[in-house]
VMD Tcl script that draws the C-alpha trace (Angstrom):
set ca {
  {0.00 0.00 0.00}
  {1.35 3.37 -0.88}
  {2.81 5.69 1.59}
  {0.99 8.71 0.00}
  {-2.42 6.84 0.01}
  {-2.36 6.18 3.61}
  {-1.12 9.50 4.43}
  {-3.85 10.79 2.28}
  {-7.01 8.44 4.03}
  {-5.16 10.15 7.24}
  {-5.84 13.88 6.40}
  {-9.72 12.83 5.15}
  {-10.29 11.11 8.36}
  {-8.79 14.59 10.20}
  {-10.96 16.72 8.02}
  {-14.32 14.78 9.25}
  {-12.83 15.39 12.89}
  {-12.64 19.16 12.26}
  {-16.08 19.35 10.90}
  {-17.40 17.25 14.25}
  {-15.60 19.56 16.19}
  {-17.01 22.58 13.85}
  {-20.46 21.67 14.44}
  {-20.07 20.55 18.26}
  {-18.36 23.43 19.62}
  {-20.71 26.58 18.17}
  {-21.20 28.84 21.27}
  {-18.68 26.88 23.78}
  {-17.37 28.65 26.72}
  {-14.94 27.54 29.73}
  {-17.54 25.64 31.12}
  {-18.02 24.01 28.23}
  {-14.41 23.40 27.80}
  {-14.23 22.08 31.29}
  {-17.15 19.94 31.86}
  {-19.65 20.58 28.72}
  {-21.97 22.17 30.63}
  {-23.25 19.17 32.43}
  {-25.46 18.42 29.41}
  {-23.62 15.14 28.25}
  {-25.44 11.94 27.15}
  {-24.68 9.70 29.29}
  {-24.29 6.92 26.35}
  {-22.37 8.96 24.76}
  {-20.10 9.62 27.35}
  {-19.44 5.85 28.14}
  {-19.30 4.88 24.50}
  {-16.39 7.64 23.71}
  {-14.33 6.97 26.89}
  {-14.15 3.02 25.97}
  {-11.77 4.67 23.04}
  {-9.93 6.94 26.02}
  {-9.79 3.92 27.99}
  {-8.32 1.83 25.97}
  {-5.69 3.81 23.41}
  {-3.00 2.34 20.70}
  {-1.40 1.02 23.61}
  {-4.22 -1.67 23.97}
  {-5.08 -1.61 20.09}
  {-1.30 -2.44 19.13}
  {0.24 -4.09 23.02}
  {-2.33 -6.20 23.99}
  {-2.41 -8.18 21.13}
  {1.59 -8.30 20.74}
  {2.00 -8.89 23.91}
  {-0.24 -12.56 23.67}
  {3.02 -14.35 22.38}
  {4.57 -13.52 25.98}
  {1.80 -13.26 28.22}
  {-0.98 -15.65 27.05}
  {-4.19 -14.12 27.74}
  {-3.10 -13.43 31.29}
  {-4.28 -9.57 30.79}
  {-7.64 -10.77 31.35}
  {-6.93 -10.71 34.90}
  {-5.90 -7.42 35.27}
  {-9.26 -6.86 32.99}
  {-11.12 -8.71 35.38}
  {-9.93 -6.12 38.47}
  {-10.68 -3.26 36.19}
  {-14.39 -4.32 36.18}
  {-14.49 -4.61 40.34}
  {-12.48 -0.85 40.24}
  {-15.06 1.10 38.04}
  {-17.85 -0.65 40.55}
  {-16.09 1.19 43.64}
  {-15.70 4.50 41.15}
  {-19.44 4.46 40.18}
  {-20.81 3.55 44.05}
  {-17.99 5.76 46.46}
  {-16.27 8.49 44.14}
  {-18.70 9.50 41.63}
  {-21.84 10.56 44.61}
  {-19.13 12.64 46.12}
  {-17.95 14.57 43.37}
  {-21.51 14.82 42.65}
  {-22.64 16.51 45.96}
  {-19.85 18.55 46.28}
  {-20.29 19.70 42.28}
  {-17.13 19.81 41.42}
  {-15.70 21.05 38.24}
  {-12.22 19.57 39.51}
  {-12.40 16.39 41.56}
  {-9.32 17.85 43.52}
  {-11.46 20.29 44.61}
  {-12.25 17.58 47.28}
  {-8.58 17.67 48.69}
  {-8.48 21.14 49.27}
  {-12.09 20.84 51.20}
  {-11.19 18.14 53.45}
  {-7.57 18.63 53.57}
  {-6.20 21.91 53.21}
  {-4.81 23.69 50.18}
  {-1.25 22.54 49.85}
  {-3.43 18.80 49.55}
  {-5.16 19.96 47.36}
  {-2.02 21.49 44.85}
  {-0.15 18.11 45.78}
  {-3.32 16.04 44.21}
  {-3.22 18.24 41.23}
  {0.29 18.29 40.61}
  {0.56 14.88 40.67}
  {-2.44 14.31 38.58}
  {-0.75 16.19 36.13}
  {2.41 14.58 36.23}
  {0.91 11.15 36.20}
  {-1.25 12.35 32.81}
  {1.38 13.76 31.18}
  {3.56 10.59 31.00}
  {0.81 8.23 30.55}
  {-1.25 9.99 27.41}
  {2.40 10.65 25.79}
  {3.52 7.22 25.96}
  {0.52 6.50 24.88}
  {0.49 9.22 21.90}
  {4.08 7.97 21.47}
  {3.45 4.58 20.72}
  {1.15 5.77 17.66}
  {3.30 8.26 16.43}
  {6.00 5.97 16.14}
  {4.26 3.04 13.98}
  {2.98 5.76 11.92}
  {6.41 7.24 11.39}
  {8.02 4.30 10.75}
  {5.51 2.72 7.99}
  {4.54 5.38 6.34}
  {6.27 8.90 7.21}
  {9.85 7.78 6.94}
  {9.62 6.23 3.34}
  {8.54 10.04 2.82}
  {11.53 11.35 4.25}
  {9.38 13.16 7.09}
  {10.95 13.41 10.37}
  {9.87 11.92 13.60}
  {10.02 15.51 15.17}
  {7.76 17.15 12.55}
  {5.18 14.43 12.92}
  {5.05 14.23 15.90}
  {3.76 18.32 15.71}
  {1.86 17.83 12.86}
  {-0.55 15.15 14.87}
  {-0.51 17.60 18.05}
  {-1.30 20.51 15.70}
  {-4.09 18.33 14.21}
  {-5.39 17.62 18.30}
  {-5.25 21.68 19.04}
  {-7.11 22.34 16.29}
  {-10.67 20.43 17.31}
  {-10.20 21.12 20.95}
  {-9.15 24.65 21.12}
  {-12.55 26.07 21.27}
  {-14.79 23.39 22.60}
  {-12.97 21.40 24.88}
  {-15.27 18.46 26.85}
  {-17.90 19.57 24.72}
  {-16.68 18.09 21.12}
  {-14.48 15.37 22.99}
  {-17.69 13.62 23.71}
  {-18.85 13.56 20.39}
  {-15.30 13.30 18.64}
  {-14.26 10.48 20.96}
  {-17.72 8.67 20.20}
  {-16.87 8.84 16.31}
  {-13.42 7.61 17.02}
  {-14.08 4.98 19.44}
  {-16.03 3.65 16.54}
  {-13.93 3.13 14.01}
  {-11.54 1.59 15.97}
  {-14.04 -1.46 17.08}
  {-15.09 -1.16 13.93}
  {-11.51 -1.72 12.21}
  {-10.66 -4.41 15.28}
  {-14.02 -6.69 14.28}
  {-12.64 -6.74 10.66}
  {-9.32 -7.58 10.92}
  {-10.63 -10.17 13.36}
  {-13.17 -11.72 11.05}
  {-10.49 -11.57 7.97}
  {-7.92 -13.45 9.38}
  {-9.94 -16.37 10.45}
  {-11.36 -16.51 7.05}
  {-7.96 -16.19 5.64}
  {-6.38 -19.46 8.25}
  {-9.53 -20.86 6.76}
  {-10.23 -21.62 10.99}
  {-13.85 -21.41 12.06}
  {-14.32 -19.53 15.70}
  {-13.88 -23.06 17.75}
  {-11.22 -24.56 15.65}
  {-9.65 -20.92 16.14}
  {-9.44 -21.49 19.76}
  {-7.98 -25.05 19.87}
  {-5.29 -23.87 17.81}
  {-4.26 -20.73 20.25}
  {-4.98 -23.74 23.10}
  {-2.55 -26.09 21.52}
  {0.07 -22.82 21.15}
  {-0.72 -22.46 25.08}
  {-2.35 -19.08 24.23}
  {-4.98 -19.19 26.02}
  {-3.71 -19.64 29.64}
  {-5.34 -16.62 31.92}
  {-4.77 -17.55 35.75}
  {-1.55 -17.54 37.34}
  {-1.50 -19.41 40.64}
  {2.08 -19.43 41.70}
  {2.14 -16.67 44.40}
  {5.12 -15.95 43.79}
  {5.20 -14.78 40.19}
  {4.43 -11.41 39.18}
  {1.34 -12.40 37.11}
  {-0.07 -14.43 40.25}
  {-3.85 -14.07 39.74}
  {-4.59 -12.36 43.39}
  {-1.96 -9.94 42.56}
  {-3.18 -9.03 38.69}
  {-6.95 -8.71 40.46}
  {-6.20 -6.55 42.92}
  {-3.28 -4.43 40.72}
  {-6.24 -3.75 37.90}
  {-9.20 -2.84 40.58}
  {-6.93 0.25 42.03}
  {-5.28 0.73 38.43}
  {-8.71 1.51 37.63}
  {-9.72 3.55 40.95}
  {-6.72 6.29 40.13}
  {-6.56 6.09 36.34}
  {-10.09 6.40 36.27}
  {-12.01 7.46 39.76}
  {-9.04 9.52 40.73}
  {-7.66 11.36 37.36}
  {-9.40 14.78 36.13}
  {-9.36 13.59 32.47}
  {-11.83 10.44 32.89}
  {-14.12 12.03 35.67}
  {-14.03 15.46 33.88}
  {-16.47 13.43 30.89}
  {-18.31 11.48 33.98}
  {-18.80 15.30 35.55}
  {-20.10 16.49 32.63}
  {-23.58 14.21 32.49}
  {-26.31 15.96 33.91}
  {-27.40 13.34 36.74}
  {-25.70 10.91 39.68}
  {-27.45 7.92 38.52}
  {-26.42 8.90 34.80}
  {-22.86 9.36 35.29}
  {-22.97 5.47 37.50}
  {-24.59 4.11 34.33}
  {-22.20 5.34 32.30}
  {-19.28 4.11 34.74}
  {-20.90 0.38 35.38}
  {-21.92 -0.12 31.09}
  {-18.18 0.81 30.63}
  {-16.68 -1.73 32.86}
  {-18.57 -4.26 31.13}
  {-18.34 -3.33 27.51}
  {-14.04 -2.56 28.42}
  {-14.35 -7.02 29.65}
  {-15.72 -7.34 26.56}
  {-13.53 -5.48 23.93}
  {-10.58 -6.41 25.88}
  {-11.30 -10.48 25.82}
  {-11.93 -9.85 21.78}
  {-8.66 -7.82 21.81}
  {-6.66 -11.03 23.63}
  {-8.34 -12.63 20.87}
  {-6.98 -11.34 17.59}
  {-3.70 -11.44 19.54}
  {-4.05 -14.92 19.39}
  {-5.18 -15.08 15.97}
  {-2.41 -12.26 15.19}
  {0.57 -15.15 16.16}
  {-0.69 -18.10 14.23}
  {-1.33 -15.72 10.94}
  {2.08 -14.43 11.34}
  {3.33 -18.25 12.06}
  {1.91 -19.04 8.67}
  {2.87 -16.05 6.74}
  {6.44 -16.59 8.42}
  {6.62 -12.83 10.12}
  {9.37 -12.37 12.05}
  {7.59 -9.22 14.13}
  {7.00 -9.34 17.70}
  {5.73 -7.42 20.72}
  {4.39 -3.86 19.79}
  {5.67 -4.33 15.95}
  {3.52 -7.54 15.41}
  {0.23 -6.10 14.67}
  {1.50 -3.15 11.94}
  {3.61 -5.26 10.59}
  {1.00 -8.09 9.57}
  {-1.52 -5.23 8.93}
  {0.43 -3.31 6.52}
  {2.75 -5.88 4.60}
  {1.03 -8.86 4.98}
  {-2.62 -8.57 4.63}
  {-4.49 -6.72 1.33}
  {-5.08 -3.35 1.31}
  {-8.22 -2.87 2.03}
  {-7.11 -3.97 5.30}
  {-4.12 -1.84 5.92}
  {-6.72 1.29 5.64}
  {-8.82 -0.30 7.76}
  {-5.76 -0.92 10.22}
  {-4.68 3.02 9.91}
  {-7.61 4.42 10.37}
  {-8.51 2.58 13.69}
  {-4.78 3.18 14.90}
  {-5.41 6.54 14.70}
  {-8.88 6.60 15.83}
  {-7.19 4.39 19.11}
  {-4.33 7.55 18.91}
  {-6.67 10.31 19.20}
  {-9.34 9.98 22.08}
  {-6.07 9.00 24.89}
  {-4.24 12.63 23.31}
  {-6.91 14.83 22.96}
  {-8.77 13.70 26.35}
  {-5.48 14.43 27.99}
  {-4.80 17.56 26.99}
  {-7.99 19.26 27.82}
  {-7.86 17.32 31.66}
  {-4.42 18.79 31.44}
  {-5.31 22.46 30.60}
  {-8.45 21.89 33.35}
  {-5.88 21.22 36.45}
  {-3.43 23.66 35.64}
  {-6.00 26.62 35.04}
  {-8.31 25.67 37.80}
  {-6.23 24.14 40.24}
  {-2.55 25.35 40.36}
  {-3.55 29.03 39.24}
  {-7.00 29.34 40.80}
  {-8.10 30.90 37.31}
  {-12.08 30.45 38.29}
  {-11.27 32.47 42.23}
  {-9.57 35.88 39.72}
  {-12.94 37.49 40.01}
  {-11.12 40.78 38.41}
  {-10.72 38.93 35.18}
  {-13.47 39.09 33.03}
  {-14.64 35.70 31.19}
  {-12.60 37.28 27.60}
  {-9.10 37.50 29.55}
  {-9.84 33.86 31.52}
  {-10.39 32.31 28.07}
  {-7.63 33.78 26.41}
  {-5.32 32.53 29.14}
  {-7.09 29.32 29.18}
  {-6.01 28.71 25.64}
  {-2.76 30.17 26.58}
  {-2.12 26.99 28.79}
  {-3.44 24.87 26.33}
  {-0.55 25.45 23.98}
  {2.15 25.23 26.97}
  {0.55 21.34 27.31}
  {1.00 20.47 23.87}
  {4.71 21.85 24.27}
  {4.69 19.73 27.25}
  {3.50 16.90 25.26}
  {5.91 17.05 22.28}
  {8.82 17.10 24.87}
  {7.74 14.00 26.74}
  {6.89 12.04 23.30}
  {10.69 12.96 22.43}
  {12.02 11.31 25.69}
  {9.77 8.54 24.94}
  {11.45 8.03 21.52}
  {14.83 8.07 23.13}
  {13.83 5.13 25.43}
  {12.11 3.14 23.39}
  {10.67 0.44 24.81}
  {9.32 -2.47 23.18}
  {6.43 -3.21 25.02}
  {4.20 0.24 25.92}
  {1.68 -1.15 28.08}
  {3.99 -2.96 30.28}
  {6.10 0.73 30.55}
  {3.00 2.57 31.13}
  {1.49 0.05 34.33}
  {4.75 0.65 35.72}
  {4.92 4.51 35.49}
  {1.23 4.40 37.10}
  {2.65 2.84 40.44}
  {5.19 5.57 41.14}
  {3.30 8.83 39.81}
  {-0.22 7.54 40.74}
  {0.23 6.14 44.09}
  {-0.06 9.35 45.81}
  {-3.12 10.39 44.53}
  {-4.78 6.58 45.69}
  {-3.23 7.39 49.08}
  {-4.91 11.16 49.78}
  {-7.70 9.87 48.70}
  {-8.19 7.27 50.74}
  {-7.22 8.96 53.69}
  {-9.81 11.83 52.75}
  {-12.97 9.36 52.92}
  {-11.81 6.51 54.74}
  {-10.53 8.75 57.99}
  {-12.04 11.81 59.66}
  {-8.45 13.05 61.05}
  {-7.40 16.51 59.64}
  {-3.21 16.47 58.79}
  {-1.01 18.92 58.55}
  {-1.16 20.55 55.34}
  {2.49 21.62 54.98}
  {3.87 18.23 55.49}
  {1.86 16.59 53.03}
  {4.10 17.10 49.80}
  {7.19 15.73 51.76}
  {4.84 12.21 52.13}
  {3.23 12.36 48.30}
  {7.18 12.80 47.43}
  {8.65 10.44 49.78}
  {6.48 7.47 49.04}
  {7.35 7.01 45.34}
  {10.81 7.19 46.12}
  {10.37 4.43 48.87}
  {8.27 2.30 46.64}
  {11.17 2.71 44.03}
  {13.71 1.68 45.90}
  {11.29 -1.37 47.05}
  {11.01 -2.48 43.98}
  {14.96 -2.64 42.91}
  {15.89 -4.49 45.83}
  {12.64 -6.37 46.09}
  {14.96 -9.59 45.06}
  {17.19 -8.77 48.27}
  {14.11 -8.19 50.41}
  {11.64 -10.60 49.55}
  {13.76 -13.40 47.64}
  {11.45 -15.37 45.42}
  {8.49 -13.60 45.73}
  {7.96 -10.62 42.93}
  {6.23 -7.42 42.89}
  {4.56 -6.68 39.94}
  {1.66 -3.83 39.18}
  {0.61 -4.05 42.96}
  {3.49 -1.48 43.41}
  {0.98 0.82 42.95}
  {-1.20 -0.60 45.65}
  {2.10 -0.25 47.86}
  {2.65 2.92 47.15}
  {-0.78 4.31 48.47}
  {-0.17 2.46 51.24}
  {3.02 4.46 51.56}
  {1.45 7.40 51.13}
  {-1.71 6.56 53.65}
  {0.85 5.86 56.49}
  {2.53 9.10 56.35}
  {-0.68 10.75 56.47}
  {-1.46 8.93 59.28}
  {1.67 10.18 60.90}
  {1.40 13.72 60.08}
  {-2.20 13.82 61.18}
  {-3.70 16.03 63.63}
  {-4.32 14.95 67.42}
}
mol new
graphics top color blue
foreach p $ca { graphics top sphere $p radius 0.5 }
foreach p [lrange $ca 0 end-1] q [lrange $ca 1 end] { graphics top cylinder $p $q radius 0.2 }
display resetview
């Protein structure tokens, strides 16, 4: 498939975003930039964050990553489920009756306001590697399958796609991310169903005959029960319930959508029907990864981990299918970026320069520096997706888990304090503990072969490291 014709299905599939985003965002404000005026379907809202939820890290990862890791995902897929239960029935009614337009607006309340800068701060730290990793990962296949044989540099597409993001969410924020994200969160299900269904016609395998050959590879092995093994069942359970209760319940981006449905019971609709559908789409993801390894077995492809999937896509399968394939990468690139940026440009306005308490700036000056900040994120953005180049790791989901349990932890920490204590703590102590525990939990999990001998530490790092954080609240707390 030519280069120019991908690149060209690309710019058409940007052009319909613009024209969503023209249409959606007539009229938009700050609060509809922020939270979309609390007027979002809640359907809506749960279809489009399945796309957030899930990224090119999942679309292109999870399916590598089957040759390693069987369908062992699953479990961490099954914890997810049992974390957006606790989000939808213990976060969501209290963001709710406080009505906040920031959820760290609850820190500050029950906390002080040096809590409440320390949640945001790390909130945005936390974001900011995750969604550019994430972005990253995209960027990269893109570059090297079709931008490179064009002689375009990494650097210059890498600003062309955050140029492209700017553009539909500089005006309308939440408001067209809801309906943008809904487009884009079909076209990647959409493009994973077909690739799906074409390869099993092409092995010539119906669905059950399918299976017993990713059985007889050893595919399709999900629970772990050696305790002592990272990917020990207990451990993947438990890691994906509180990856979900911070990425999700406790990070602005995903609860700024939630916040901006009209009713409580709404917004825990939306939260529960994602859950589910995210089992689902994940189980069909595991999957094609299965089908992914015995296609490239037969076609003798040499690919594996995060290059797998693009590699059989584009050079192995017709071309009807590599279009397919691009345009669901991109619509898996898009709704993690552009999500991100606006949760992003929410925290820093909101909560680390009180833009909303300036009563002396009129709503003209608060928007223009609104959109100010918006551009220092996507500067932010193209820094961190340079770093992430340098590194270059070969398996992104893997890399991202493990960046959640050091930036993350401190955020699952405060929080639980906050609802699960009534002690008050002293404020100006409290970003010496949200710094100290990652830095523990680091060290923990270096020497964790010293300390603990046979027994591994995997994503429940990040469980640790709220512990961590909950214990030096508890020793800083009030009398």
């Amino acid at each position: 498939m030519s280069p120019i014709i991908l690149l060209s299905i690309i710019i058409v599939y940007f052009a319909l975003l613009l024209w969503v985003a023209y249409k959606t965002g007539k009229g938009s404000d700050n609060e509809s930039f922020f939270i979309g005026n609390r007027k979002s379907n809640w359907m809506l809202v749960a279809f489009g964050m399945i796309g957030t939820s899930l990224s090119g890290v999942t679309f292109v990862s999870v399916p590598g990553a089957v040759g390693n890791d069987k369908f062992g995902y699953l479990q961490i897929t099954l914890g997810y489920l049992i974390g957006y239960m606790v989000v939808a029935y213990v976060l969501l009614p209290l963001y709710y009756r406080l009505k906040l337009t920031s959820i760290y607006g609850y820190l500050q309340q029950r906390m002080g306001q040096l809590s409440y800068k320390s949640g945001a701060w790390i909130f945005i730290v936390s974001r900011l590697v995750g969604a550019t990793a994430r972005l990253y990962l995209v960027v990269n296949i893109l570059q090297l399958t079709i931008l490179d044989s064009l002689g375009i540099p990494f650097i210059v597409t890498t600003l062309i796609i955050l140029a492209m993001i700017i553009l539909y969410t500089y005006e309308g924020g939440v408001k067209t991310i809801v309906w943008t994200d809904t487009l884009q969160t079909s076209c990647m299900l959409l493009g994973l169903i077909i690739c799906t269904v074409y390869m099993l016609n092409h092995l010539g395998l119906s669905f059950g005959e399918s299976f017993t050959a990713m059985q007889d590879k050893g595919y399709t092995k999900i629970f772990d029960f050696d305790p002592n093994q990272k990917s020990f069942f207990v451990k993947q359970i438990l890691a994906g319930a509180f990856i979900t209760i911070t990425m999700t319940g406790i990070d602005q981006e995903m609860m700024q959508k939630s916040l901006s449905v009209t009713r409580l019971k709404d917004s825990q609709k939306n939260m529960v029907t994602l859950g589910f559908i995210l089992l689902g789409v994940i189980s069909l993801f595991l999957y094609m990864g299965g089908l992914l390894h015995l296609y490239g077995a037969q076609e003798h492809v040499t690919s594996a981990g995060d290059q797998l999937f693009p590699d059989v896509a584009l050079n192995h399968m017709p071309g009807f299918i590599s279009i397919i394939f691009i345009i669901a990468l991109i619509s898996a690139l898009f709704p993690s970026a552009d999500g991100a940026m606006t949760a992003l440009t929410s925290s820093l306005c909101i909560d680390i320069f009180g833009m909303k308490e300036k009563k002396d700036w009129d709503d003209s000056k608060k928007e223009k520096f609104r959109k100010n900040i918006h551009l220092i994120v996507a500067l932010s953005f193209l820094i961190m997706v340079v770093i992430f180049k340098m590194i270059n790791d070969n398996s992104m989901i893997g890399l991202i888990l493990k960046l959640a349990g050091f930036t993350y932890g401190p955020l699952l920490g405060l929080f639980a304090f906050g609802i699960f204590t009534k002690y008050k703590v002293n404020d100006k102590l409290v970003p010496y503990v949200c710094i100290a525990a990652p830095v523990i939990s680091f060290f923990i999990d270096k020497y964790q072969e010293n300390m603990f001998g046979d027994f591994k530490i995997g994503l429940e790092l990040l469980i640790i490291n709220g512990l961590l954080t909950f214990i030096g609240l508890w020793l800083i707390r009030k009398k």
